[in-house]
C-alpha positions as CSV (number, residue, x, y, z in Angstrom):
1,X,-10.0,18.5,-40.8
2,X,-6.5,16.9,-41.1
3,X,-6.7,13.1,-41.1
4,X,-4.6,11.0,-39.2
5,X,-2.3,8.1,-40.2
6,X,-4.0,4.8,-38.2
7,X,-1.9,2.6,-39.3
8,X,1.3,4.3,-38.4
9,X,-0.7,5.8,-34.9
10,X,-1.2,1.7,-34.5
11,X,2.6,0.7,-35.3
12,X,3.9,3.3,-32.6
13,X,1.1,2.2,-29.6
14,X,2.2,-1.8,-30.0
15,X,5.6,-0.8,-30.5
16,X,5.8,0.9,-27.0
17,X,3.7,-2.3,-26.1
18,X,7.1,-4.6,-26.8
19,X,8.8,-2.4,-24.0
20,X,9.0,-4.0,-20.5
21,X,6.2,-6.6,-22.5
22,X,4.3,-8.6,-19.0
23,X,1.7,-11.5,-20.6
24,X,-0.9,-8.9,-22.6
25,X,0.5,-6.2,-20.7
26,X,3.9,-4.2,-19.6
27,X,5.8,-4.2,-16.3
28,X,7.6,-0.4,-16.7
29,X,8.2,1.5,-13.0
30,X,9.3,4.6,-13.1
31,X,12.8,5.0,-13.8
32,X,12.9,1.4,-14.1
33,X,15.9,0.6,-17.4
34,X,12.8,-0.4,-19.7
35,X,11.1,2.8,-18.1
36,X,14.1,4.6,-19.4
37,X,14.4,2.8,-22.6
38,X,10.3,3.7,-23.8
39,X,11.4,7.1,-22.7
40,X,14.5,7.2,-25.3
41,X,12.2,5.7,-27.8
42,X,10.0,8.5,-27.7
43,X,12.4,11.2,-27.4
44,X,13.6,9.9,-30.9
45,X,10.3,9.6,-32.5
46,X,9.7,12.9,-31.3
47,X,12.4,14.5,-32.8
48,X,11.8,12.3,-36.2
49,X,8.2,14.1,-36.3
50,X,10.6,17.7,-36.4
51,X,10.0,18.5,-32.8
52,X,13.1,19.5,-30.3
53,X,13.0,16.6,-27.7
54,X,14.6,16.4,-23.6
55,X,14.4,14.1,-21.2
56,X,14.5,17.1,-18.0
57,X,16.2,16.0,-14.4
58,X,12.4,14.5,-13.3
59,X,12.6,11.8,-16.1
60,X,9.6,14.0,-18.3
61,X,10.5,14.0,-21.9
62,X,9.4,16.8,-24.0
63,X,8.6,17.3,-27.5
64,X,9.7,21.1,-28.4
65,X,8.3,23.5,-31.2
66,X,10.4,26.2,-32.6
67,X,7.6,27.5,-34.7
68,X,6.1,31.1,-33.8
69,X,3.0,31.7,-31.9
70,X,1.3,30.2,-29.0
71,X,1.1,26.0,-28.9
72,X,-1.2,23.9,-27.6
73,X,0.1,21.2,-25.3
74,X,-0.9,17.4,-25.5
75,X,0.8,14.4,-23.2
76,X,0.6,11.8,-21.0
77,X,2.6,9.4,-19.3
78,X,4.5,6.6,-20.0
79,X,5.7,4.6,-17.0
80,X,3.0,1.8,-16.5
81,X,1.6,0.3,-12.5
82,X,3.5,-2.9,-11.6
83,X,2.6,-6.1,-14.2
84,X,-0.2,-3.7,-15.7
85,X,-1.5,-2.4,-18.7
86,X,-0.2,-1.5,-22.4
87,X,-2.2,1.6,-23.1
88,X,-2.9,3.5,-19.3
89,X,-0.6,6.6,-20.3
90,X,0.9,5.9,-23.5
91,X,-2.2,6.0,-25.2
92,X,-1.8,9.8,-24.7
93,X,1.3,10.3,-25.2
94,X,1.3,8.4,-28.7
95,X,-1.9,10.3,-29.3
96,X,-0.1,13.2,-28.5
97,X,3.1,12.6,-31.3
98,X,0.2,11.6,-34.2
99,X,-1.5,14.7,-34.0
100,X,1.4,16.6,-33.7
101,X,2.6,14.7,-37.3
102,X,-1.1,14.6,-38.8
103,X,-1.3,18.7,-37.7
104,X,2.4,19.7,-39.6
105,X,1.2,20.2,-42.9
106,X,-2.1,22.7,-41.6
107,X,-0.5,24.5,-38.7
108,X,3.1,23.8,-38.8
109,X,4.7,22.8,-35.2
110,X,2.0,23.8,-33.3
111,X,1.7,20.8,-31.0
112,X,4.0,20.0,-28.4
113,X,4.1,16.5,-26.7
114,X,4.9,15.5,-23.1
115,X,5.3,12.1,-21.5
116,X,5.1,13.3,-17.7
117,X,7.3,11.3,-15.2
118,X,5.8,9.2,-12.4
119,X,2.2,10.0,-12.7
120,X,1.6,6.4,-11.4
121,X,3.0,7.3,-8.1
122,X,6.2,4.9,-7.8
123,X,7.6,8.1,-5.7
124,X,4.9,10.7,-5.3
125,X,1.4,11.5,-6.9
126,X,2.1,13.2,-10.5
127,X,5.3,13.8,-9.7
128,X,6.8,14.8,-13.0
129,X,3.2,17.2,-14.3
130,X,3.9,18.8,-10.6
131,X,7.5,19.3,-11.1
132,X,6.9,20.8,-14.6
133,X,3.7,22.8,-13.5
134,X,4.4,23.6,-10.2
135,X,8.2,22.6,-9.3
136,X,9.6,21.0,-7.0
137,X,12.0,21.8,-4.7
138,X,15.4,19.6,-3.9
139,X,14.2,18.7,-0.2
140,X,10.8,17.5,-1.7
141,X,13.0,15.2,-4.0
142,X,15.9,14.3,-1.1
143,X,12.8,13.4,0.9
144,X,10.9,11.5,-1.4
145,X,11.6,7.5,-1.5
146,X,9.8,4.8,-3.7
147,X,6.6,3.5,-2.1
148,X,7.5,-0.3,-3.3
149,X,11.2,-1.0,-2.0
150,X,12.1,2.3,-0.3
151,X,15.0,3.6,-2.8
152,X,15.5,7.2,-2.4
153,X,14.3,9.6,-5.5
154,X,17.6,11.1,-5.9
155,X,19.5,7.5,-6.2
156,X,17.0,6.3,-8.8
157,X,17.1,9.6,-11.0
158,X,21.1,9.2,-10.7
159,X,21.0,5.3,-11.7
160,X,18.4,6.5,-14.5
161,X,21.1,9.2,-16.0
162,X,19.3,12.0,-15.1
163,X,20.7,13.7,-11.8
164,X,22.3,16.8,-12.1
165,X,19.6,17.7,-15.7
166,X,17.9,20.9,-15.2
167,X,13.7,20.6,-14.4
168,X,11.6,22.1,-17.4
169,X,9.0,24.9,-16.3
170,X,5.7,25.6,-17.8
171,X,5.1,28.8,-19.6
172,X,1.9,29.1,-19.6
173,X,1.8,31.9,-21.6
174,X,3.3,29.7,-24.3
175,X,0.3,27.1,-25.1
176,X,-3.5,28.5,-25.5
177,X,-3.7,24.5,-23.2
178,X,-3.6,21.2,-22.4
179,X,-5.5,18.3,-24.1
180,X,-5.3,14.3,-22.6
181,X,-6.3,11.3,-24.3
182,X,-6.3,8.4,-22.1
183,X,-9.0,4.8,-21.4
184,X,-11.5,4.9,-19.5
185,X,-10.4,2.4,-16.6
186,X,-13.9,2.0,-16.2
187,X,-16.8,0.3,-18.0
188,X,-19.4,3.0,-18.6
189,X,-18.3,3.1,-22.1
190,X,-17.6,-0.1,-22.9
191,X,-21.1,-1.7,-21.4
192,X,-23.3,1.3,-22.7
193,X,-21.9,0.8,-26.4
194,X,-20.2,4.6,-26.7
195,X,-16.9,4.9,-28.2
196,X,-16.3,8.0,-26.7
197,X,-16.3,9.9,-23.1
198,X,-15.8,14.0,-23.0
199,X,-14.8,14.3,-19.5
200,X,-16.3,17.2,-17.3
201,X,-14.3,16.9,-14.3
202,X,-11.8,14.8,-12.6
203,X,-12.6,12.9,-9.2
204,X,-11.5,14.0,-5.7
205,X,-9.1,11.7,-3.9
206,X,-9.2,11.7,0.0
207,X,-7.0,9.3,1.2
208,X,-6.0,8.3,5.1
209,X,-4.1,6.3,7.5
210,X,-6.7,4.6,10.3
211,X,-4.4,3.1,13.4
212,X,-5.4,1.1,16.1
213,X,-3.4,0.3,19.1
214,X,-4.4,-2.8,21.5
215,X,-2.9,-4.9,23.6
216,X,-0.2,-7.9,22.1
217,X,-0.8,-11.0,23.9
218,X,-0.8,-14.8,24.0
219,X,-3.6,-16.0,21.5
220,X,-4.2,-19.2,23.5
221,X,-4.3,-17.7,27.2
222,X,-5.5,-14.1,26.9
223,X,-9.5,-14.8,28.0
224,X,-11.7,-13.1,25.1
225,X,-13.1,-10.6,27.5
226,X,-10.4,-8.9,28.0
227,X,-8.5,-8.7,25.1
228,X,-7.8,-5.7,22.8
229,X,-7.1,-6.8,19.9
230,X,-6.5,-4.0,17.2
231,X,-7.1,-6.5,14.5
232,X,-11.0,-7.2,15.2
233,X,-11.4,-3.0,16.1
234,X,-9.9,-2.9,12.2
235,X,-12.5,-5.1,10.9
236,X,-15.4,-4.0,12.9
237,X,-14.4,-0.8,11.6
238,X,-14.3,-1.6,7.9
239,X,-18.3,-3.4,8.3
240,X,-18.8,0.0,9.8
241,X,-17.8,1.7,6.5
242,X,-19.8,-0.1,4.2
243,X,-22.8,0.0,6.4
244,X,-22.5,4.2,6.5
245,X,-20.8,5.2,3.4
246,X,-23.8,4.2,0.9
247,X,-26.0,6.7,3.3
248,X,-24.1,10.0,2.8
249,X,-22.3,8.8,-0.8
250,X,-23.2,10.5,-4.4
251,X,-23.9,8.1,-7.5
252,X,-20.5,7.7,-8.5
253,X,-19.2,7.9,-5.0
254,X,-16.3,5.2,-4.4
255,X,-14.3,4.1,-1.4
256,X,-11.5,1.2,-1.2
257,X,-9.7,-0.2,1.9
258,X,-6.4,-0.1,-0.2
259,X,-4.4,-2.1,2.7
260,X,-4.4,-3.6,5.6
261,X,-1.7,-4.3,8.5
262,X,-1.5,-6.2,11.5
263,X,1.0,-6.0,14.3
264,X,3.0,-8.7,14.4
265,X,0.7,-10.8,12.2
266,X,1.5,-13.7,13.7
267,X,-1.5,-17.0,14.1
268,X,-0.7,-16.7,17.5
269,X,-0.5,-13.5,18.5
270,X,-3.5,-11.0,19.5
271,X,-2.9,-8.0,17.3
272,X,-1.5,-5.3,19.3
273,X,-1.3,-2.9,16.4
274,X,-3.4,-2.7,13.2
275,X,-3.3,0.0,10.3
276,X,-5.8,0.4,6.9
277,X,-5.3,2.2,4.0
278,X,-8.2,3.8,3.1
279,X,-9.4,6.4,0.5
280,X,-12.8,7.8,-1.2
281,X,-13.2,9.7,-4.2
282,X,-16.0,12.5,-5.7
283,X,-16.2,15.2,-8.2
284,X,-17.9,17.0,-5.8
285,X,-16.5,19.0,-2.7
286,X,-19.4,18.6,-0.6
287,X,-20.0,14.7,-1.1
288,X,-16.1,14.6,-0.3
289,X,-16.7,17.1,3.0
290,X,-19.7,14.7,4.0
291,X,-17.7,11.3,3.4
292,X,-15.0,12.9,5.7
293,X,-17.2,13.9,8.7
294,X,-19.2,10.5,8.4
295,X,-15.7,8.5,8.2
296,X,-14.8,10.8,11.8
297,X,-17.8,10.1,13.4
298,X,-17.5,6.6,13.0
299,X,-14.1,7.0,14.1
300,X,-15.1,8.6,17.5
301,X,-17.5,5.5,17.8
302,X,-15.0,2.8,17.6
303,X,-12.8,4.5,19.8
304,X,-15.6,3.9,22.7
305,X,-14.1,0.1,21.9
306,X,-11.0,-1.3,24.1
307,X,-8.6,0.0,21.1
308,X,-7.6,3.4,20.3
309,X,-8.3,4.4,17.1
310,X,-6.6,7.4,15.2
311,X,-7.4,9.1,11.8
312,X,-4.5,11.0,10.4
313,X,-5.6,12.6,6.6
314,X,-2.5,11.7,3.8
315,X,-3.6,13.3,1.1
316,X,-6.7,15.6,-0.5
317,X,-6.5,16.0,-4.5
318,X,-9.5,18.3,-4.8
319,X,-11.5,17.9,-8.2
320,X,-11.0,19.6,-11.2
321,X,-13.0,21.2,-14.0
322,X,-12.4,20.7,-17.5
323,X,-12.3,23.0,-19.5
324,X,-16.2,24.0,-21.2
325,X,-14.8,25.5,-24.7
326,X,-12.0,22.5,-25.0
327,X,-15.0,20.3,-24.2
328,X,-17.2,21.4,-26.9
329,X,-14.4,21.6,-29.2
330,X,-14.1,17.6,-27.9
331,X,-17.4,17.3,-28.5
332,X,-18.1,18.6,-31.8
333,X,-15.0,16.9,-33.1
334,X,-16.7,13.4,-31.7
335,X,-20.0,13.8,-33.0
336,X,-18.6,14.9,-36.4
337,X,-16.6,11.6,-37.0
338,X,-18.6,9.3,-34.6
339,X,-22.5,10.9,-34.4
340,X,-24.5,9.6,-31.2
341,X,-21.5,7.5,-30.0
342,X,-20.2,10.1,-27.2
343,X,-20.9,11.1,-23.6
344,X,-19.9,13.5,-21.4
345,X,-18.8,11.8,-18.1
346,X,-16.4,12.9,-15.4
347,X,-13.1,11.0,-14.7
348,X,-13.1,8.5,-11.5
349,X,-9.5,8.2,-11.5
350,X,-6.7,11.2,-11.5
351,X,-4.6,12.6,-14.2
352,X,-2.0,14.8,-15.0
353,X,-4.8,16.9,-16.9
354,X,-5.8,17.9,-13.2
355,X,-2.5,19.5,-12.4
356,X,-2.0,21.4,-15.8
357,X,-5.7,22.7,-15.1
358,X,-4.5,25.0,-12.0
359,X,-2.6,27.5,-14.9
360,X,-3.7,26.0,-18.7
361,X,-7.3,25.5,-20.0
362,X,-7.5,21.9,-20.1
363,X,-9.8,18.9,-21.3
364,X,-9.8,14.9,-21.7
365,X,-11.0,12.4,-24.3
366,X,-11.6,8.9,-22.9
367,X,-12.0,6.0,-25.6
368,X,-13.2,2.4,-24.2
369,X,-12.0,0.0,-21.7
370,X,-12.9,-3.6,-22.5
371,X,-14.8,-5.0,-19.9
372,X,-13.4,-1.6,-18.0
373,X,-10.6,-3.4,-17.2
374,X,-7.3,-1.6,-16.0
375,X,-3.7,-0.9,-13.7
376,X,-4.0,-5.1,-14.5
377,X,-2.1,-6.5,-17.4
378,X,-5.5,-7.8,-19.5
379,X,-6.4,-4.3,-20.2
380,X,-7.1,-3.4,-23.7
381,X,-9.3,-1.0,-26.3
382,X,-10.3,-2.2,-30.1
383,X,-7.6,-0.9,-32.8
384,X,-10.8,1.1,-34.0
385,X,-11.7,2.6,-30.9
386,X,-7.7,3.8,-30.7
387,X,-7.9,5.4,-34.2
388,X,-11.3,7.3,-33.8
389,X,-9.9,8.6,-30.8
390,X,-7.1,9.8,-31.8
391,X,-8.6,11.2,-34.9
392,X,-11.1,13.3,-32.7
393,X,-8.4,14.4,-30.8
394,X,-6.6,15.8,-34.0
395,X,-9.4,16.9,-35.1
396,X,-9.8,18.9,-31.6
397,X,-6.5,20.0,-31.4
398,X,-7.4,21.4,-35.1
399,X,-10.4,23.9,-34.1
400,X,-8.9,24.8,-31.2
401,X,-5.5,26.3,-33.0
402,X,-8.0,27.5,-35.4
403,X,-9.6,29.7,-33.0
């Protein structure tokens, strides 16, 4: 099997580091200038490992093969969460670029590289693996605005150079798949002592909007027994939750209150209006069916309270399957180089690999997260742990072109 370079793999991870550089971490938003500058940098070291490189009119930049014969596909993302971490995304992508150099020599330009735009969700869920898998269409993008300060899509591709750039389309009948290296983000690795995680399948994501609508009043006249105040129907909702949830949950079931709302918010004001953010996730439909019809019924129970309460469903990412033949090419290529020191786990958190799975075979590699810490900027993985990785990967990437 080809070797890598770790040295030079190394050089190109901490030199994407010194881009948007935040304490141990990096501060890149999507289309943000030092968003735009990593995305330049890589469209150059692309092209310098003799692949054709674009940045298409979603921000994804793309590391071409004019070689014959059918590819196989490896990315990531670039673009980091706010004051986060150095390698959630451009791990892959990096990972993506040295096997692509470390596979010339055996198979010629048979990997192609993709850094895909907004996967953090600045302005929509995987925006740029959608666009390039699925497409999107302009009133998607005229009606899509950032989540943080509310600028439109289409002003921050324009400010970012790319409005008016043609979208790039899969062809799936182009790459025999897709393979993603990314951390964990969590700490079964790290705490068990593996090095590396072949992921199964990637989690579920159910995620809704919970209102409640009181009554706004005077917080020093309104008597307590008649008050409706949405803010304590919120919080006896949320203790309602965590009382339930472990009842019908799986093993690796996990639920978050992402954010919470109150109307005005104001010390003294009773609440008249109070909204939570919550999701769960599973990577299995019928844990995710039974969260949803326990979260309803407790719904219907606080609305026998003197608030009315509303569930409105935002978004449902079902799970995904990796995979089986890419994960025992994983596998093999992990117990070769690293014997005992894998797992096979599934993913708790989504990735582009999910999207790309609906028309390409496709399979993750996870390497450790110290003390499973991530989307913060102390997050980090041992230069050793980032080599072997990348090294199975190649070496992955190698038996699958090999048939």
């Amino acid at each position: 099997m080809p070797d890598i370079d770790g040295n030079r793999l190394l050089r190109d991870l901490y030199a994407a580091r010194a881009i948007g550089t935040y304490k141990t971490g990096v501060h890149r938003p999507t289309y943000s200038a030092d968003d735009m500058t990593a995305r330049h940098w890589l469209a150059d070291r692309l092209t310098e490992a003799g692949l054709t490189a674009e940045i298409d009119g979603i921000g994804n930049v793309i590391g071409r093969s004019a070689a014959p014969g059918p590819k196989l596909l490896l990315g990531s993302h670039m673009e980091t969460q706010p004051h986060a971490g150095w390698l959630d995304g451009a791990m892959g992508v990096i990972y993506g670029l040295e096997v692509a150099r470390a596979l010339l020599p055996h198979f010629g330009n048979a990997i192609e590289v993709g850094a895909w735009a907004d996967e953090e969700g600045h302005f929509g869920n995987f925006l740029g693996s959608r666009s390039f898998v699925r497409g999107l269409d302009d009133a998607e993008i005229a009606a899509t605005v950032n989540r943080h300060d509310g600028t439109p899509l289409p002003t921050a591709l324009a400010q970012a150079g790319l409005a008016g750039r043609p979208r790039a389309r899969l062809d799936p009948a182009r790459y025999r798949g897709y393979l993603e290296a990314h951390i964990e983000q969590g700490d079964e690795l790290d705490t068990s002592g593996l090095r590396l995680g072949i992921v199964t399948s990637i989690v579920g994501i159910w995620q809704f909007m919970i209102r409640f609508d009181g009554v706004q009043n005077h917080a020093g006249t309104t008597r307590m027994a008649i008050r409706k105040d949405a803010g304590v129907a919120l919080v006896r909702l949320a203790g309602a939750i965590e009382a339930r949830f472990p009842q019908v949950a799986g093993p690796r079931s996990v639920w978050t209150t992402g954010r919470i709302r109150l109307e005005p918010g104001a010390p003294s004001i009773v609440p008249g209006g109070a909204e939570m953010l919550f999701q769960f996730r599973d990577a299995d439909p019928a844990r995710l069916a039974a969260m949803e019809q326990a979260l309803e019924a407790l719904v219907a129970e606080a609305n026998a309270g003197p608030c009315t309460v509303t569930l409105t469903n935002l978004s449902r990412w079902t799970p995904k399957l990796m995979d089986p033949g890419f994960q025992d090419a994983l596998e093999r290529a992990a117990q070769a180089r690293a014997p005992g020191m894998h797992i096979r786990m599934p993913s708790g958190a989504g990735h582009d690999a999910q999207i790309f799975a609906d028309r390409l075979p496709a399979a993750m590699l996870f390497v450790p997260s110290i003390g499973g810490i991530s989307h913060h900027y102390a997050e980090d993985t041992k230069d050793a742990d980032l080599v072997l990785g990348c090294q199975v990967l190649a070496d992955a990437a190698a038996a699958i072109l090999g048939g």
